[in-house]
N, C-alpha and C positions, 0 to 999 in steps of 0.2 A: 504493500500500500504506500508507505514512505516512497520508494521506487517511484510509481505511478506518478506521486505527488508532485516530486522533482523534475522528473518528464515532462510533467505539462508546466510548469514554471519557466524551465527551458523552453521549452517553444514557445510560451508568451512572449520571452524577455526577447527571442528571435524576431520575434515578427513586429516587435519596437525599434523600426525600424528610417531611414530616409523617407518610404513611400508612406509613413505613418504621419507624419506631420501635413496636415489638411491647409489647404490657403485658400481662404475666403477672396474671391476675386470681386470686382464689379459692387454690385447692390446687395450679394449675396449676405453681410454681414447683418445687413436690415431686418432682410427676411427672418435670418437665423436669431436674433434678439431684438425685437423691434422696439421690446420695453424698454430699451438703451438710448433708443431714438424718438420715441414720442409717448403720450399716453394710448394705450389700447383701452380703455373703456370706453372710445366710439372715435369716427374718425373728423373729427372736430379740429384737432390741431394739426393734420396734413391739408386739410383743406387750410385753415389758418395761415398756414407759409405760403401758400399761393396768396393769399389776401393780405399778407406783408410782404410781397414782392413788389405786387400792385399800389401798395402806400407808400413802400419804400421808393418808387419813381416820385410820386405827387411829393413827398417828402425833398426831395434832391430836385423839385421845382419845375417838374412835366407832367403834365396831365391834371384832370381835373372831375372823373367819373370813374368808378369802380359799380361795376355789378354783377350780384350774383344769381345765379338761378340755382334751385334746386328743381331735379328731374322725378316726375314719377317711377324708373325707372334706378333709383338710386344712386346717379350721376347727381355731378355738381361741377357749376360752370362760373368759371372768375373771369370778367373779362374787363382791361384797364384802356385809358388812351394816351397810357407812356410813351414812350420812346420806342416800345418792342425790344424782344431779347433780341443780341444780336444773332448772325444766322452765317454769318461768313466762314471759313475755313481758319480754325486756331493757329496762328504761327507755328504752333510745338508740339501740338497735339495731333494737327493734320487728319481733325473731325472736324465737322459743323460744330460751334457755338453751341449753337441750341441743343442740340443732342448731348453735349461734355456735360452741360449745365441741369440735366437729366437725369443723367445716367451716372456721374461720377460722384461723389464724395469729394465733402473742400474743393469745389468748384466753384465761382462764383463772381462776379463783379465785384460784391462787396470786399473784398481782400484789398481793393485797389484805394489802400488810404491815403494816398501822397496828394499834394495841391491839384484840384480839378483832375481828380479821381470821380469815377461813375456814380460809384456813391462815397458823399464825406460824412456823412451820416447813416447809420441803418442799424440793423436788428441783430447784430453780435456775429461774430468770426469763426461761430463754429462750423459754418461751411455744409451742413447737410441740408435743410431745407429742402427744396422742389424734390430735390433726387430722393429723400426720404419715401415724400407723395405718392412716387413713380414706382420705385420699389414696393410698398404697399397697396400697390392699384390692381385689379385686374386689367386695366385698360386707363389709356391715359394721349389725349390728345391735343395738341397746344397746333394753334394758328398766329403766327404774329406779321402783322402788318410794316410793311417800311418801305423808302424808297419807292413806294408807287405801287408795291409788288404784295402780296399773299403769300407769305411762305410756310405750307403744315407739314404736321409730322406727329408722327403714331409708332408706340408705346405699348405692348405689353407683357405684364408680370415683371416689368424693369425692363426690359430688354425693346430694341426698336423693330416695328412691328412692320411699318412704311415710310421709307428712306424719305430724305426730306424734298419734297417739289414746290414749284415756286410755278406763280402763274401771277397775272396781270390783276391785280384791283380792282374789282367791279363797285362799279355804283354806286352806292349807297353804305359801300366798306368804310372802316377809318381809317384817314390817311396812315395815321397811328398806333402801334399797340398790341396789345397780347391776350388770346382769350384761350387757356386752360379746361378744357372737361375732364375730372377726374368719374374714373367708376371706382371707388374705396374695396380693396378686398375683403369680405366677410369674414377670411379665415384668423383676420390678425386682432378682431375688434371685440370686444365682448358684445358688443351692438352696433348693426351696422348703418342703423339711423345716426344722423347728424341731429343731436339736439338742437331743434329749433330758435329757444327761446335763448339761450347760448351764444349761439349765434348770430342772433339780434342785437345781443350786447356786444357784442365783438366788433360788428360793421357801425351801430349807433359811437361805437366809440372812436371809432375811426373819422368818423364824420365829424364829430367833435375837435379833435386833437388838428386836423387840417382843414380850418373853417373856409367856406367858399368851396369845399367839395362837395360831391354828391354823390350818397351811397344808398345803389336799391338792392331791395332781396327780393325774389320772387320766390314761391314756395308751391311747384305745382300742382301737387296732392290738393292742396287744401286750398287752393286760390290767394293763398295770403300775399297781398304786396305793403312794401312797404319801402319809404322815401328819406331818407335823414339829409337834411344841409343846414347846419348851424354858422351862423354867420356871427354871433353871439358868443361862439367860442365856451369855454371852461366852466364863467361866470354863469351864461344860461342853462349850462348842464347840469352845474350843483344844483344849485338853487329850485331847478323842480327834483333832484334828489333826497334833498333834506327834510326829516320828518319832521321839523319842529320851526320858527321862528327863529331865524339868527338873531343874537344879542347886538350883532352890531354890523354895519351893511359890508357885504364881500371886501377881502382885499384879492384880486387879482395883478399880477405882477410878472415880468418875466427879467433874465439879465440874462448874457450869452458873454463871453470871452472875448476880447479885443486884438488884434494883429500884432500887436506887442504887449500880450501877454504874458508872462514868462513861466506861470506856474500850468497854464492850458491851452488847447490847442484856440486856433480861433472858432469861432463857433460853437464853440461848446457853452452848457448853460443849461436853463431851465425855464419852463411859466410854470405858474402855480395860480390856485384860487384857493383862499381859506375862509374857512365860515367859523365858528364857537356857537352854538346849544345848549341850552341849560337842562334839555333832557331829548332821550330817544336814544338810539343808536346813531353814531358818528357814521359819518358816510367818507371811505377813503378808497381812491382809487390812484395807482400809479404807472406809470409808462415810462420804458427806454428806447427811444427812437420810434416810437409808435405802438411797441411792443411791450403787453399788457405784463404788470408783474406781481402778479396775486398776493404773491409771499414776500412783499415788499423788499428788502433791501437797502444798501449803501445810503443810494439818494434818497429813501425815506427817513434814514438815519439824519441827515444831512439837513432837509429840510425839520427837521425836528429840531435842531442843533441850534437850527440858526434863528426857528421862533422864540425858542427859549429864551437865548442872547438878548433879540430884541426886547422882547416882552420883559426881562427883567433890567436891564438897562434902562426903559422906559419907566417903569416900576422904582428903580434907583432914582432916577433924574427928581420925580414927582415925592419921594417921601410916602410913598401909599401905601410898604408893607410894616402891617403892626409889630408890636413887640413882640418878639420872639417864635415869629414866624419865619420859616424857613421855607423860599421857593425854591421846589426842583421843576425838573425838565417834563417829567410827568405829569402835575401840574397844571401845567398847559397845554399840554398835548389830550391831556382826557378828554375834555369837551370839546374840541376839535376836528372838524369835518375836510377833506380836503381834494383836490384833483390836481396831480402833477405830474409833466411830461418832461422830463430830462434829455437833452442829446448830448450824447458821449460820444467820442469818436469812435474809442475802442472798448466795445463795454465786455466786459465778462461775464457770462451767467453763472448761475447752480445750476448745472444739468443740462440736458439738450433741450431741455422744453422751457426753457427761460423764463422760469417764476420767480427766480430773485436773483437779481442785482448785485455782484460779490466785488465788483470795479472800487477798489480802498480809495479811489481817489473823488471818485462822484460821491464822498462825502464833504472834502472838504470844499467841492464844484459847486453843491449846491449851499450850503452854508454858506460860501462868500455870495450868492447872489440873494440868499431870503435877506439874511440879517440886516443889512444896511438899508435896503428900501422896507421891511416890514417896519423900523425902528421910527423911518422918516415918516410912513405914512402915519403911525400910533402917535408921531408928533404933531404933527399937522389935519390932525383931527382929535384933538386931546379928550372932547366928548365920549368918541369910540373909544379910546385907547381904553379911558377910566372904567368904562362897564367890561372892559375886557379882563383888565386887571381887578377888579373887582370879584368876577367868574371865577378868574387862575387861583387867585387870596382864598376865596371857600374852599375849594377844592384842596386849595394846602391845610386849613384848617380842621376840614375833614378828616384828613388823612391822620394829621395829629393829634385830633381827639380819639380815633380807631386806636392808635396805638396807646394814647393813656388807658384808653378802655381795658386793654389788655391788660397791662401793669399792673390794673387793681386788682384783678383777680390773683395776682401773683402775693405771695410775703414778701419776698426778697424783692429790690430792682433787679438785680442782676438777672435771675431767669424770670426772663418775659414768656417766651413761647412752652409748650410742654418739654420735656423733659426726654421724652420719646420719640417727639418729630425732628427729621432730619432735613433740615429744610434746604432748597436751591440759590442759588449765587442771586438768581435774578431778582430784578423786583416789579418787573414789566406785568402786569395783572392777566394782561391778554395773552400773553405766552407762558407764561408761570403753571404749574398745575402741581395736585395735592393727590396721592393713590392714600387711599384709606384699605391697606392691608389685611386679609385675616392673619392673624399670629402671628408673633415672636420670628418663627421659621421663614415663611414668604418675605418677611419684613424686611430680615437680612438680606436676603437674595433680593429683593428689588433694592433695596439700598446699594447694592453693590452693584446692580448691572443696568441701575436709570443714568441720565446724564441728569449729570446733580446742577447742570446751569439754568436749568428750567424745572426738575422733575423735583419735587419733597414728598420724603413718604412718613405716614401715620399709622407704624403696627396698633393691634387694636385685640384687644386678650379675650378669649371666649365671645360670646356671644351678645353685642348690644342690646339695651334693654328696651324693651319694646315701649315706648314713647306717645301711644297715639292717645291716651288717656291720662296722660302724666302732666301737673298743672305747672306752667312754665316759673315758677319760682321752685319749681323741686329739680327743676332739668340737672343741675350742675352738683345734687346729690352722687350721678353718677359720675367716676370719672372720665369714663370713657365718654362718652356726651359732652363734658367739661372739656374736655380735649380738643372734639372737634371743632365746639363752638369757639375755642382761644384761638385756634391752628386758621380758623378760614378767615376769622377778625370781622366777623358778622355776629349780631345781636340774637339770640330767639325773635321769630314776630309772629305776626297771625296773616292771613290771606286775606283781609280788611286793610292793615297797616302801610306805611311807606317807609321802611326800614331805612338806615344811614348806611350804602351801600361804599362807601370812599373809602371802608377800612378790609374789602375784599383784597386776600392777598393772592387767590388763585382764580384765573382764570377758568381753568376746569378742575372740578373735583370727581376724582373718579372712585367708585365702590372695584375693590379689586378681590374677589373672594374664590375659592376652591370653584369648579364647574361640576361638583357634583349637589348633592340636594344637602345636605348640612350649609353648602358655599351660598345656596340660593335664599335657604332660611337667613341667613347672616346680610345678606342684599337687601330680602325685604324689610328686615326690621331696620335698614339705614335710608332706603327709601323711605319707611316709616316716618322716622325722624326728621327728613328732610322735607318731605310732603307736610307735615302736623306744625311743623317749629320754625323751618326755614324754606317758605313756598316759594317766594319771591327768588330765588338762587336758581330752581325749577324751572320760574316762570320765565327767566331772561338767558334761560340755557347755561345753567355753569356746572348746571350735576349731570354726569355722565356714569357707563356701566361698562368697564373691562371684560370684554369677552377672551378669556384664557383656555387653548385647549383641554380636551378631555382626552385625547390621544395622540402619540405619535408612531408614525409608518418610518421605519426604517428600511431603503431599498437598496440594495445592495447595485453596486457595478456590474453594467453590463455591456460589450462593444464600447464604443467609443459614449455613451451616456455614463458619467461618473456616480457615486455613490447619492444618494438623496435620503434627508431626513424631512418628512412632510406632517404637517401639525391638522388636526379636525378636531372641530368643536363639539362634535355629538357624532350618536350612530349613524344618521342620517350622511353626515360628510364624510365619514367612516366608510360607510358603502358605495358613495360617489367615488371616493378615490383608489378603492380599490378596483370598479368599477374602470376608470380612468386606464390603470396600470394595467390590467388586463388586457386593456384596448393597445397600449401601447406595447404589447410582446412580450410584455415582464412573467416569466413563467413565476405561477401560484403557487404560492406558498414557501416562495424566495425572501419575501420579506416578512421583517418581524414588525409586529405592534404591541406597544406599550402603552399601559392604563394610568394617569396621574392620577395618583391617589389625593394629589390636593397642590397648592403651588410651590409649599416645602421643596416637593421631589425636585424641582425643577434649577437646574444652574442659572447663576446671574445673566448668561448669556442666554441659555433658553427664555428665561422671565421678558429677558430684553427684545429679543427677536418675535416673540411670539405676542406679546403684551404689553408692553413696554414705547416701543420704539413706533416714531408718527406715521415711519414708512409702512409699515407688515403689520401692523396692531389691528384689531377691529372694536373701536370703540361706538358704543351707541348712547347719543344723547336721549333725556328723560325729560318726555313730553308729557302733558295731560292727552291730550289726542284729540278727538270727537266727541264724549264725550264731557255733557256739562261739568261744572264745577259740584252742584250738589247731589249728581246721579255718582261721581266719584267719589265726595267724602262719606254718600252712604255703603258703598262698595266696601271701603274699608274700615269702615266701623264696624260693619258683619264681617270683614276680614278679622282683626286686630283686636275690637272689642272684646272685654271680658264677657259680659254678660249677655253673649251672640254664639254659645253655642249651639243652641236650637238651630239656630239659620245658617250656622257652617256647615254643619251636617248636614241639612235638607239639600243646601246647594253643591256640597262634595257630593252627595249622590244623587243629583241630576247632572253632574258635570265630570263624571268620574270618568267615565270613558272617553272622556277628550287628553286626558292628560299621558305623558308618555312617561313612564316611573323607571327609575333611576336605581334601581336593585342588586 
């Protein structure tokens, strides 16, 4: 048997060989990991790159209509009146243009940043774009106009389908331009519909950002047209986005870099519109070179930076902050609503899908342009300045009464927080988050494997006490209760009340418990708590529920597929993915599965990967839903109530067979 063993080791290690190293050529790499190169949960952002190719002309000062259609047929058609790609024969390449710009990777005009370059502004260097699109198409066909001429070319699965022809411009052609039909491949998307409404915000913003354009969508299924051209610019955009009344009327502003700059290129810069709200949610949206960047960044940094500056230099000049007040940068920025477009010459993303902004230097870009004209205008209308300063002062005040709040509860000054919570670097409320632990065990292990810049954990011993009947001067009898309510720096209230929300230190707090039925008792009775004592946390979304595997698949190496450990929530995913594996050749019964017995078992890195981390976690926010407010508080009163066992029972068994039991 050893014999045997050796033998075929030997011929493994034989056959590891020259002809064994694989070389992705062309688009191939797309294909083979696309989640590398775009989102797959629909094909939303390979249409997107066509629709910033398109902004990216009007942007560099050509053209002035972008439109798109959507096809019954599940095509989508972008068509600009740019300049058109160009179509000539590459000096080095000795292909068409248009074809290199397809088909290749890092291919691109935008590379070209030297003075009166194609583009001196656009959507980052990462070079994949269009050719991404193409690669994930089953079909894919671009016509661009120029010189008088029509020149098309056809596309599919990446590869070119009909070589490029050129023919004479009929009619009623534009002289100008480029019009793209994508067909999206189904295989790569989890959905092969383009969200709609998505994509409304997308072209609406565009039309926004380069005012005097005009951007249509047509939506064929459904008849839907629609027409954006804001001439209005930034200012008209907030301002119907804002839920609330601004304290004080828009500052819109822009500043770019001068030709003897010496710290940026020329051109480079910012506008901005800033509004303050005394209540609702802030409305923030930000762009680099056109290109939307959800998960903010540098420049949002920057501009943050440089309101502060003003606002408290403003604040200095006037003698308006009380004693022993202290303004931070937070402060101002809380009630704060804003839309800002940065051009960078050369911006860097996170990632291929350019959600945020990692360019170290469009902080200090945009800072030197907010601060000195926000500063001038808060002086030049000292009215506004004062009710703005006035806003930022509560807001600091707030926050310092939150924390004396704390304090009292303690003996000592020294320990303010619990004792047991291990809290994060940050103090950002909107990134910050709070895991409320079961046990001692998990506690470690998520201590050990969150990133502690953002993430604080709260172990939590045995079993919370069930809360829903408990009258809010006894809450803090228990410790564990007394814990949570110090850790989050929110008061008990009632669903009646308006709670002093300025001392919230976590933006999400999440219930993190075992996935099996002891983990779900210990969930309810914290939703308990939070539902009866702290609704308003609920109501504006900052309680959430860790969903932690219940099993792991381990599959062994097969062929050139390497080893895989795959996580499942329940049985249900359990048999999907076995189901899966089977499909893909994996002979039965090759791989092992493991039962977590609770989040203990689990390594800092497992906790992290599976639960933990914003990439691969599956977290679910905690809604009321549909419905009412008093059809729920009656729900769990016959839940949680003591004196409701008569109506547990009756409804566990009218309801017993729905449930799927954990044994």
């Amino acid at each position: 048997m050893a014999t045997t063993s050796r033998s075929r080791s030997t011929r493994a290690a034989a056959e590891y060989g020259e002809a064994s190293i694989r070389v992705l050529k062309g688009l191939e790499p797309v294909r083979q990991r696309p989640g590398m190169y775009t989102r797959t949960d629909s094909p939303l952002h390979i249409v997107q790159e066509v629709i910033d190719n398109a902004a990216d002309e009007i942007l560099a000062g050509f053209g002035r209509q972008i439109d798109v259609t959507l096809y019954a047929d599940g095509s989508v058609m972008v068509q600009d009146d740019g300049r058109g790609i160009p179509t000539g024969i590459h000096p080095e390449e000795n292909a068409p243009v248009v074809e290199i710009v397809f088909t290749r990777l890092h291919a691109g005009g935008k590379f070209d940043k030297r003075a009166g370059g194609a583009y001196s502004f656009s959507g980052g260097l990462h070079g994949v774009g269009v050719s991404v699109t193409n690669a994930l198409a089953r079909r894919l066909d671009v016509t661009v106009w120029r010189d008088g001429k029509a020149h098309s070319m056809s596309f599919a699965d990446g590869e070119v389908r009909e070589q490029l022809t050129v023919r004479a411009a009929k009619g009623g052609e534009p002289r100008t331009g480029t019009r793209v039909t994508v067909w999206p491949d189904p295989k790569y998307f989890d959905t092969a519909a383009v969200p709609l409404d998505e994509l409304e915000r997308l072209l609406r913003s565009k039309a926004v950002l380069l005012p005097g354009t005009t951007v249509t969508l047509t939506a064929e299924k459904t008849g839907r047209s629609e027409k954006w051209r804001y001439e209005g610019g930034l200012q008209q955009y907030l301002l119907g986005a804002l839920g609330a009344d601004p304290v004080a009327p828009l500052f819109e502003a822009e500043g770019y870099a001068s030709a003897d700059d010496e710290a940026f290129a020329e051109g480079e810069g910012a506008r901005w519109v800033l509004a303050w709200t005394e209540e609702g949610p802030p409305t923030r949206e930000s762009y680099v070179n056109l290109i939307p960047t959800p998960a903010g960044g540098t420049h949002e940094a920057g501009l943050r930076e440089g309101m502060f500056n003003a606002m408290r230099a403003f604040v200095d000049a006037h003698n308006l902050l009380p004693k022993g007040v202290k303004l931070l940068s937070e402060d101002v920025f809380a009630r704060a609503s804003f839309v800002l477009t940065a051009k960078v010459l050369d911006p860097q993303f996170q990632g291929q899908i350019k959600e945020r902004l990692n360019s170290r230097d469009a902080l200090r870009l945009v800072a030197s342009q907010v601060k000195p004209q926000l500063e001038i205008w808060l002086n030049q209308h000292p009215e506004h300045g004062r009710a703005l300063a006035d806003l930022v002062i509560r807001q600091a005040q707030a926050r310092a009464r939150a924390a004396q709040k704390v304090e009292k509860r303690k003996g000592s000054a020294v320990a303010v927080l619990p004792g047991k919570l291990t809290d994060c670097e940050s103090t950002d409320i909107n990134r910050n988050e709070l895991f409320l632990v079961e046990g001692d065990s998990a506690g470690g292990s998520a201590k050990m494997g969150r990133d502690k810049e953002f993430q604080a954990v709260l172990p939590l011993r045995g079993k919370v006490l069930n809360t829903w009947e408990v009258e809010r001067d006894r809450l803090f009898a228990n410790a564990e209760v007394h814990d949570i309510a110090v850790a989050i720096g929110v008061d008990p209230h009632g669903q009646n009340e308006q709670p002093d929300l300025a001392g919230l230190r976590y933006g999400r707090i999440c219930v993190l418990a075992d996935a099996d039925v002891d983990g779900a008792h210990i969930q309810v009775l914290l939703l308990t708590l939070f539902f009866r004592h702290f609704p308003k946390l609920i109501e504006r979304g900052h309680v959430f529920v860790a969903r932690p595997p219940l099993f792991r698949v381990d599959v062994p190496a097969a062929g050139r597929r390497p080893a895989r450990r795959l996580y499942c929530l329940d049985e249900h995913e359990l048999d999907t993915t076995l189901e899966k594996l089977a499909d893909e050749g994996v002979r039965e019964g090759s791989w092992t599965i493991a039962r977590f017995k609770g989040l203990g078992e689990m390594s800092a890195e497992q906790l992290w990967e599976t639960t933990l981390s914003p990439d691969t976690r599956r977290l679910l926010p905690v809604t009321l839903g549909n419905l009412a407010l008093a059809e729920t508080v009656g729900t769990m009163t016959m839940l949680m109530g003591r004196g409701e066992a008569a109506a547990r029972r009756a409804w566990i068994e009218e309801h017993g067979n729905e449930v799927e039991a954990d044994v």
